[in-house]
C-alpha positions as CSV (number, residue, x, y, z in Angstrom):
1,X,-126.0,78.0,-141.2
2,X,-129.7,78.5,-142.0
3,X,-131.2,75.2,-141.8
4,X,-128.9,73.9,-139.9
5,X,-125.5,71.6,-140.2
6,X,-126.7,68.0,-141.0
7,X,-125.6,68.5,-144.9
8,X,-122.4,69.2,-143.4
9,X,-121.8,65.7,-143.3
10,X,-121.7,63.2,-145.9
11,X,-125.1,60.5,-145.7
12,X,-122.6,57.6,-145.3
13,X,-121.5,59.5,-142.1
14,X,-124.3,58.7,-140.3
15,X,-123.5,55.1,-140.2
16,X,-123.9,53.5,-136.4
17,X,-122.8,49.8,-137.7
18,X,-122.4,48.1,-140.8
19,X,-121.5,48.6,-144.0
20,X,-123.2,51.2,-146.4
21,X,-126.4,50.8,-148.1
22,X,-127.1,47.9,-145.8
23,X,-125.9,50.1,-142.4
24,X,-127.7,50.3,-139.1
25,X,-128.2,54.5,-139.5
26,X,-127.9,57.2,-136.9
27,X,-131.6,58.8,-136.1
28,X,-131.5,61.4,-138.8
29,X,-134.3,60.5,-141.1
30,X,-132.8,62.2,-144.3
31,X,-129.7,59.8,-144.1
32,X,-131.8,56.4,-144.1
33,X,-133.8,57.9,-147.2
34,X,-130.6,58.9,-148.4
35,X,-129.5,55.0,-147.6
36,X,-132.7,53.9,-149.1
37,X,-132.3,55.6,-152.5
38,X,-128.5,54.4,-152.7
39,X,-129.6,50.4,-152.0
40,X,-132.9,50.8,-154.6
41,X,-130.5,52.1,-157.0
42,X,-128.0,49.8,-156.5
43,X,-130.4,46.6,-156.2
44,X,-131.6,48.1,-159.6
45,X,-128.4,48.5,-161.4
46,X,-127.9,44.9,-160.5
47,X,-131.4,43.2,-161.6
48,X,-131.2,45.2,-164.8
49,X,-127.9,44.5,-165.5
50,X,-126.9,48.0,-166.1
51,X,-123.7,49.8,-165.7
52,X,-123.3,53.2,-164.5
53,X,-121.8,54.3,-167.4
54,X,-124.8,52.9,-169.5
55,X,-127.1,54.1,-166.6
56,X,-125.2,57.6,-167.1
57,X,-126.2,58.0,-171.0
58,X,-130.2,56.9,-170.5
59,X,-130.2,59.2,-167.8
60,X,-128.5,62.4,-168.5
61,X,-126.9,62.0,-165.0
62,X,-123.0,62.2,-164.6
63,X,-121.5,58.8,-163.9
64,X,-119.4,60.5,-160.9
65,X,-123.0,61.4,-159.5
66,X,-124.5,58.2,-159.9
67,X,-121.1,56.7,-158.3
68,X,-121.5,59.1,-155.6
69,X,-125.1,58.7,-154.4
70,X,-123.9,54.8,-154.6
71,X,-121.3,55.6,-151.8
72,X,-123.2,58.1,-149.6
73,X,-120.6,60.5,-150.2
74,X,-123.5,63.1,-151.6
75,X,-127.4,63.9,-150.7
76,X,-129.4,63.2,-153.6
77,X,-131.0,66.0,-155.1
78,X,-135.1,65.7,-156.8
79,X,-134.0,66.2,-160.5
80,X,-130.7,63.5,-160.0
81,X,-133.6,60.8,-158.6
82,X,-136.4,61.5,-160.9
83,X,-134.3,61.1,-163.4
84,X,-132.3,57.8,-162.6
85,X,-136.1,56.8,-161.7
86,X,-136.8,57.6,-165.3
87,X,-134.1,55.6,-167.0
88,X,-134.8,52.6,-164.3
89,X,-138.5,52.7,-165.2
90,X,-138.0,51.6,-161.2
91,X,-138.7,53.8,-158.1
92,X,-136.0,54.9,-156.1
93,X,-137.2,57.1,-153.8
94,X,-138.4,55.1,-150.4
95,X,-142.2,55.0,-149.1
96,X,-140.5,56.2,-145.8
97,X,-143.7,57.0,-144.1
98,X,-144.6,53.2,-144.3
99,X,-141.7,51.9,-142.9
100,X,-141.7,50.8,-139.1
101,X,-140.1,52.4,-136.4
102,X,-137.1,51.2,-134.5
103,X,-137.0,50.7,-131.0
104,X,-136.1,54.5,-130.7
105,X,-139.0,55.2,-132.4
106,X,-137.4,56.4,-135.4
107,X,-138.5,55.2,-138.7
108,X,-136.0,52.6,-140.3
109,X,-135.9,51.1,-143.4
110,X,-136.5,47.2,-143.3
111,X,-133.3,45.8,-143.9
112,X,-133.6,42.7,-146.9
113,X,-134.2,39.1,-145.7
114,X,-130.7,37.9,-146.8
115,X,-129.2,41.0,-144.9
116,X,-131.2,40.2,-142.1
117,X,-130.1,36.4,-142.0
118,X,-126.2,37.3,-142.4
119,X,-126.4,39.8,-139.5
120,X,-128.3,36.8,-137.1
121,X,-125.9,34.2,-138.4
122,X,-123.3,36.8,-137.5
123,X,-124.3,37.6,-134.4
124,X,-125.0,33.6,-133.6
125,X,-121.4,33.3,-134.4
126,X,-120.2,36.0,-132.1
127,X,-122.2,34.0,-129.3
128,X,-120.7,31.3,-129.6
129,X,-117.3,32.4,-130.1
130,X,-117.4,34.5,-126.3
131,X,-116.3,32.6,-123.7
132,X,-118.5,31.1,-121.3
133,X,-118.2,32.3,-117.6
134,X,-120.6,30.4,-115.4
């Protein structure tokens, strides 16, 4: 296939841990800005209070395709984010140049404070549940 096979797969199937949009993603960049665009649109929905039905009409987008890039089951195309960006009056689409990379090296998307204090107090947890062997 020219270009390759990574559309093959859905964005949400590049998941290493966690739950989609807040996941720990695989390496491949266009899946994290995929990621990226589904939590800013998301986290936008929810500040403006905005169904995606609602979201839908101001947009001129299909509610299955907003529900869809909210699931990682598609890969967002230009004209679909442009114009949810439009409707928002928000931006969607991630300043992934800017964001630090991981300890592969690879660029990651820095996950939200609250995220990043469930997954310590989670991991805290799962410390002190393991038994001790000393």
């Amino acid at each position: 296939m020219p270009g390759g096979t990574r559309r093959g797969k859905k964005p949400r199937e590049y998941v290493k841990g966690g739950v989609w949009p807040y996941a720990v993603m695989d390496e491949l960049l266009g899946a994290r800005v995929a990621q990226a665009v589904a939590r800013a649109l998301a986290e936008a929905m929810e500040r403006q209070k905005i169904s995606a039905n609602a979201l839908a009409q101001a947009s001129d987008v299909n509610r299955q395709v907003i529900a869809n890039v909210l699931a990682g089951a598609v890969w967002p195309d230009l004209l679909t984010v442009a114009s949810l960006e439009g409707a928002l009056g928000e931006r969607l689409w991630p300043d992934h140049l800017s964001w630090p990379p991981d300890e592969n090296g690879e660029r990651a998307q820095p996950l939200p404070e609250k995220i990043r204090r469930q997954r310590d107090l989670e991991t805290v947890e799962r410390e002190e549940r393991r038994p001790h062997t000393s």
